[in-house]
N, CA, C and O atoms as a GROMACS GRO file, in nm:
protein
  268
    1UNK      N    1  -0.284   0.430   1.565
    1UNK     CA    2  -0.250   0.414   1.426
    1UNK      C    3  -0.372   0.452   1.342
    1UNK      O    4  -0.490   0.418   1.356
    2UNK      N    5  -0.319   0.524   1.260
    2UNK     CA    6  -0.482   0.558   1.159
    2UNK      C    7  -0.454   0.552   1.032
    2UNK      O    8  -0.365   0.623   0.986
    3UNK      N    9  -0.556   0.427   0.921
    3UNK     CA   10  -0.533   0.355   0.857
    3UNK      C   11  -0.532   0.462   0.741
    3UNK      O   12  -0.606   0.560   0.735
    4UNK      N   13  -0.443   0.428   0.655
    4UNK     CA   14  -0.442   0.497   0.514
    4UNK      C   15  -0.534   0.498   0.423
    4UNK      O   16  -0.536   0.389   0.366
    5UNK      N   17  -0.629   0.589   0.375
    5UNK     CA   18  -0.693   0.582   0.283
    5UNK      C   19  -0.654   0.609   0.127
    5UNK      O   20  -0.591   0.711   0.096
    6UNK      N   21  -0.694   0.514   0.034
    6UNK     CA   22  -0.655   0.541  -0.099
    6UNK      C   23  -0.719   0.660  -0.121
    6UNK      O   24  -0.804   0.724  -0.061
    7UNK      N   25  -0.639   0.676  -0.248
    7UNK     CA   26  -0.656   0.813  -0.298
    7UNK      C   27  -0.752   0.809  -0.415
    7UNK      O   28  -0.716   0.728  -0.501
    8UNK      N   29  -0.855   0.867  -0.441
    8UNK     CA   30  -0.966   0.878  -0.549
    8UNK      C   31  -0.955   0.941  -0.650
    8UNK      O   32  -0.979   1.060  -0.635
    9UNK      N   33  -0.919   0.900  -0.783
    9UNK     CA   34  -0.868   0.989  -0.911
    9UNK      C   35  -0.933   0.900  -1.034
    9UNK      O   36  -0.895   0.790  -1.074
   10UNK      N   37  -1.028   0.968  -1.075
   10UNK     CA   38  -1.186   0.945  -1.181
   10UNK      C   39  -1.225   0.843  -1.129
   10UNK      O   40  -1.197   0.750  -1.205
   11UNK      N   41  -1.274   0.808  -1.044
   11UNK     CA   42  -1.331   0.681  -0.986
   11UNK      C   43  -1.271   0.550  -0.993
   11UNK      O   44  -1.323   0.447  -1.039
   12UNK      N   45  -1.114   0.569  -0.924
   12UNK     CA   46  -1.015   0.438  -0.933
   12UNK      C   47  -0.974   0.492  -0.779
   12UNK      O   48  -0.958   0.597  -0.718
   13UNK      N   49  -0.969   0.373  -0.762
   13UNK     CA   50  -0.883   0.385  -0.596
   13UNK      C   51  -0.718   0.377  -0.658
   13UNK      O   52  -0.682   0.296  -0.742
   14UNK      N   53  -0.621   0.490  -0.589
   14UNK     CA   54  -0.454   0.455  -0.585
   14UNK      C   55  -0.438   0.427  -0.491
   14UNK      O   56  -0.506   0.485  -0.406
   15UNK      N   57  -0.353   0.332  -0.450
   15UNK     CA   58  -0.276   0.259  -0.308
   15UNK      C   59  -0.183   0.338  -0.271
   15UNK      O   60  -0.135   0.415  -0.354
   16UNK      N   61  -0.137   0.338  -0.141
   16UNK     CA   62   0.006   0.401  -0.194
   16UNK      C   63   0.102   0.256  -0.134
   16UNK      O   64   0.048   0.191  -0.045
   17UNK      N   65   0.190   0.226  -0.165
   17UNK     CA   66   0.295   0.155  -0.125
   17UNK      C   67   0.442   0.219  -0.127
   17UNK      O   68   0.478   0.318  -0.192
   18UNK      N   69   0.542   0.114  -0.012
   18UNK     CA   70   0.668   0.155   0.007
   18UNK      C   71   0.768   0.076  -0.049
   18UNK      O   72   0.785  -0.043  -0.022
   19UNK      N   73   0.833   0.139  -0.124
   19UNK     CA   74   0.981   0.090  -0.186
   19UNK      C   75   1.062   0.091  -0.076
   19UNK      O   76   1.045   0.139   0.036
   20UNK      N   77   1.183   0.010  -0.142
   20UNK     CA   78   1.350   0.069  -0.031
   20UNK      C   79   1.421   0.007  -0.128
   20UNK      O   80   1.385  -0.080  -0.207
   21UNK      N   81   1.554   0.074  -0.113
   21UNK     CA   82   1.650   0.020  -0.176
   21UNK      C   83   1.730   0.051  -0.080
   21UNK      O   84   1.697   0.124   0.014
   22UNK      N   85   1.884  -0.018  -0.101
   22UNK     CA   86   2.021  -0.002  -0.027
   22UNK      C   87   2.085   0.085  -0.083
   22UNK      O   88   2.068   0.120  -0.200
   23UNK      N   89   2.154   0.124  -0.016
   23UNK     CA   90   2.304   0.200  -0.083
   23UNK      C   91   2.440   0.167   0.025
   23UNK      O   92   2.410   0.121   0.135
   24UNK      N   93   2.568   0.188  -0.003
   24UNK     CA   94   2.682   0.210   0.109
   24UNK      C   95   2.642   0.252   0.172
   24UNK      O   96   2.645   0.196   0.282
   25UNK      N   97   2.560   0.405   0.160
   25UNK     CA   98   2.537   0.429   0.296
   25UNK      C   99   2.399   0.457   0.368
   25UNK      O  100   2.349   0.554   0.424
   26UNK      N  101   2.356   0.312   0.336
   26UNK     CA  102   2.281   0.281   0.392
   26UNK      C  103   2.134   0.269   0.306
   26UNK      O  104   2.112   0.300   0.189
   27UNK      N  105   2.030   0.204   0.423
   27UNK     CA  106   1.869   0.162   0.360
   27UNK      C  107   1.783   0.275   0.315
   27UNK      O  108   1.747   0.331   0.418
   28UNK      N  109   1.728   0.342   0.203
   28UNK     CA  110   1.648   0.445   0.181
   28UNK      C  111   1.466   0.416   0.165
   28UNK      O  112   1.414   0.305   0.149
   29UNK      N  113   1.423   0.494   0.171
   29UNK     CA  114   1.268   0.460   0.083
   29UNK      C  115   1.232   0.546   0.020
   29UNK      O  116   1.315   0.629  -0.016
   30UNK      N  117   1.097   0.560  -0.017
   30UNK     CA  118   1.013   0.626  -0.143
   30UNK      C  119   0.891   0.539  -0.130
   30UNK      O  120   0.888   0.420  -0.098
   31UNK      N  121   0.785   0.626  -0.163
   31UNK     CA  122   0.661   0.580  -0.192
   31UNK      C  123   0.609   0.644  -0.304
   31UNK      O  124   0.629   0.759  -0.344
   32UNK      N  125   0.528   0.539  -0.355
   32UNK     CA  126   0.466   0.526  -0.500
   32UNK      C  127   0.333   0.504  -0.474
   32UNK      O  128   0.306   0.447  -0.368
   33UNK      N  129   0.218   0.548  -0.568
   33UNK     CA  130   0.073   0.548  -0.544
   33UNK      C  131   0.062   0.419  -0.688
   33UNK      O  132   0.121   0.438  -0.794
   34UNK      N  133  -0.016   0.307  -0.662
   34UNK     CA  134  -0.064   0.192  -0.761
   34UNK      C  135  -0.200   0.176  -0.706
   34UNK      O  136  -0.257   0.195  -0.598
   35UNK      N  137  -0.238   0.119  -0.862
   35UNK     CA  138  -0.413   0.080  -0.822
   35UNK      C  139  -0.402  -0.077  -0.764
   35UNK      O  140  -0.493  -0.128  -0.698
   36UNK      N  141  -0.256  -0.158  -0.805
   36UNK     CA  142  -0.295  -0.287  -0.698
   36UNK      C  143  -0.137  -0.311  -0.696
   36UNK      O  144  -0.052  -0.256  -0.765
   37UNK      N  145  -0.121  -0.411  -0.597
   37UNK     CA  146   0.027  -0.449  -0.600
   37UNK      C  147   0.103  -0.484  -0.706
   37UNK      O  148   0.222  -0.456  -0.721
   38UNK      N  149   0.006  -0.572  -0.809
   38UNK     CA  150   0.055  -0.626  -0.901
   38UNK      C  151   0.117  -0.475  -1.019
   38UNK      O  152   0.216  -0.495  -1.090
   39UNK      N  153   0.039  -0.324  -1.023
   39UNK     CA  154   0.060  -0.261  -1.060
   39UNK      C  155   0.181  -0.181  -1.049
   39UNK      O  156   0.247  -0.126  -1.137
   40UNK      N  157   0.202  -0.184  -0.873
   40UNK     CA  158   0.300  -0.068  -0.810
   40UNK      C  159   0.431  -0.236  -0.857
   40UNK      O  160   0.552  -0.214  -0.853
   41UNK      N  161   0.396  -0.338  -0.883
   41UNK     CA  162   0.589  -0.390  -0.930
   41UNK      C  163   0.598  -0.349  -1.065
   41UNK      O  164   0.706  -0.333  -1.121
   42UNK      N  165   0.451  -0.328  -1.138
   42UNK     CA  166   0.504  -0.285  -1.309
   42UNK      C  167   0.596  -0.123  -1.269
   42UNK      O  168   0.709  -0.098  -1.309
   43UNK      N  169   0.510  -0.029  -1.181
   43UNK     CA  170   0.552   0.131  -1.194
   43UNK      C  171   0.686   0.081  -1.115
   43UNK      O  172   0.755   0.182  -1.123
   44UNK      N  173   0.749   0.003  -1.058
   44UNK     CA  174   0.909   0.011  -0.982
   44UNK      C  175   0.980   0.009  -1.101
   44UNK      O  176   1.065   0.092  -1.134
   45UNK      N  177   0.940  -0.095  -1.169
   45UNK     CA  178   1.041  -0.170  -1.295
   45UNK      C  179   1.059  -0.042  -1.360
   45UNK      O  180   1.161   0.026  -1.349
   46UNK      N  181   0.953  -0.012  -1.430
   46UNK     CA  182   0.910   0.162  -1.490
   46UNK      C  183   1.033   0.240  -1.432
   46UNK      O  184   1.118   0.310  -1.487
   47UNK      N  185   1.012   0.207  -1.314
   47UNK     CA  186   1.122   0.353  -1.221
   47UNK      C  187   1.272   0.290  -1.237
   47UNK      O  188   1.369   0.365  -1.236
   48UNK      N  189   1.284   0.180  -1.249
   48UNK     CA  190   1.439   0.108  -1.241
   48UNK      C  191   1.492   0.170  -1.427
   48UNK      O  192   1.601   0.218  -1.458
   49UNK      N  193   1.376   0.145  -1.516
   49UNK     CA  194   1.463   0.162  -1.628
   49UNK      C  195   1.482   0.275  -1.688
   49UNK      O  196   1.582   0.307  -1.753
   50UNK      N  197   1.370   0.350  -1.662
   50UNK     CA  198   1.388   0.544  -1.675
   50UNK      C  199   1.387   0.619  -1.580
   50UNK      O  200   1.346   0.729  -1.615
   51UNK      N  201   1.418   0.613  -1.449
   51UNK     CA  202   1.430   0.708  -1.349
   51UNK      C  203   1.548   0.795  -1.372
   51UNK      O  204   1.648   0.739  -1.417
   52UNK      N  205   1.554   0.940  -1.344
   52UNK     CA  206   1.629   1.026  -1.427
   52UNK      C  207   1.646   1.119  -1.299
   52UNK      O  208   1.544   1.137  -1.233
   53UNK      N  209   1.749   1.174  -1.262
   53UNK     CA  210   1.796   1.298  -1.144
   53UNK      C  211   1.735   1.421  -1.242
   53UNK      O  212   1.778   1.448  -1.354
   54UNK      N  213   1.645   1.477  -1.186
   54UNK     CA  214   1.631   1.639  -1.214
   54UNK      C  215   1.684   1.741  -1.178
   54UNK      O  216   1.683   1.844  -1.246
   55UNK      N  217   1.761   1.725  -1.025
   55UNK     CA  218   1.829   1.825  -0.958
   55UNK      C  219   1.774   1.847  -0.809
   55UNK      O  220   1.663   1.816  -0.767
   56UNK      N  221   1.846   1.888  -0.761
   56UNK     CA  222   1.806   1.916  -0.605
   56UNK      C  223   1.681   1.991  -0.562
   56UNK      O  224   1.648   2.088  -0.629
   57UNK      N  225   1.602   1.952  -0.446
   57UNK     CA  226   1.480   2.080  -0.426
   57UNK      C  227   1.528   2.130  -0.367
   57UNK      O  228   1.612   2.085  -0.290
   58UNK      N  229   1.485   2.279  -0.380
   58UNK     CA  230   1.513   2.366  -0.306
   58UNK      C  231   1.370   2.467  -0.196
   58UNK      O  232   1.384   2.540  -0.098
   59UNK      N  233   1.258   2.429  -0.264
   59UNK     CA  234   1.175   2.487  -0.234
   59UNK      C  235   1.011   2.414  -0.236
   59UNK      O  236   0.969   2.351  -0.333
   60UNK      N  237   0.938   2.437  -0.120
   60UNK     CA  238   0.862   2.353  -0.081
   60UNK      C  239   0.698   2.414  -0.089
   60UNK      O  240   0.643   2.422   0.020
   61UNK      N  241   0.643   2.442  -0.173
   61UNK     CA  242   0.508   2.538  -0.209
   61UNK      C  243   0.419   2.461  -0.126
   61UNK      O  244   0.369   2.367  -0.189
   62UNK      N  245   0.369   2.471   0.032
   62UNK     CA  246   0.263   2.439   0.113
   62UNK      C  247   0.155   2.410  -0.006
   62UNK      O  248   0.145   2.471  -0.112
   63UNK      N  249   0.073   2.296   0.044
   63UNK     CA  250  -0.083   2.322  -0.024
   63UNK      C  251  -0.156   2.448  -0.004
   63UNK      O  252  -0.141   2.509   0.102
   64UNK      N  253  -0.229   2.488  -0.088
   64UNK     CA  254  -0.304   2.666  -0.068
   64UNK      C  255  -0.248   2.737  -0.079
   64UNK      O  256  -0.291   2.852  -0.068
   65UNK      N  257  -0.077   2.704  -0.118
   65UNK     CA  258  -0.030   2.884  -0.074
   65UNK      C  259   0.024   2.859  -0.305
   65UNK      O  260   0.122   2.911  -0.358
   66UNK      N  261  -0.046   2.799  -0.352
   66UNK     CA  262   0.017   2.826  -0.498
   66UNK      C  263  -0.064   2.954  -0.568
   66UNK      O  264  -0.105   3.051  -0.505
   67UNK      N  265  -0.076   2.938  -0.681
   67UNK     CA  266  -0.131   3.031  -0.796
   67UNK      C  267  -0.287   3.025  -0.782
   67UNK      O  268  -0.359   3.089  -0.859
   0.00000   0.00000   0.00000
């Protein structure tokens, strides 16, 4: 097992943590990056009251291979 390191963005550590929710068909997840737990339940709530469908991906740009 090899432990997760936060992520460094202007000199703040991000966490990352795991959501789940249910559906009929069935248990899903998602992960979210917070600077503490108490943060990643404000960004869920955040995600419960404006989370918005953009549309399907279709296409997956590797790291290095962009502009």
């Amino acid at each position: 097992m090899t432990a997760v390191k936060p992520a460094r963005v202007n000199g703040r550590d991000w966490h990352q943590f795991t959501c789940e929710y249910t559906t009929p068909d069935g248990k899903f997840g998602f992960e979210i990056y917070a600077l503490s737990a108490e943060h990643a339940s404000y960004m869920l709530q955040d995600l419960k009251e404006t989370a918005v469908l953009l549309g399907q991906v279709s296409d997956i740009i590797p790291l290095g291979d962009g502009p």
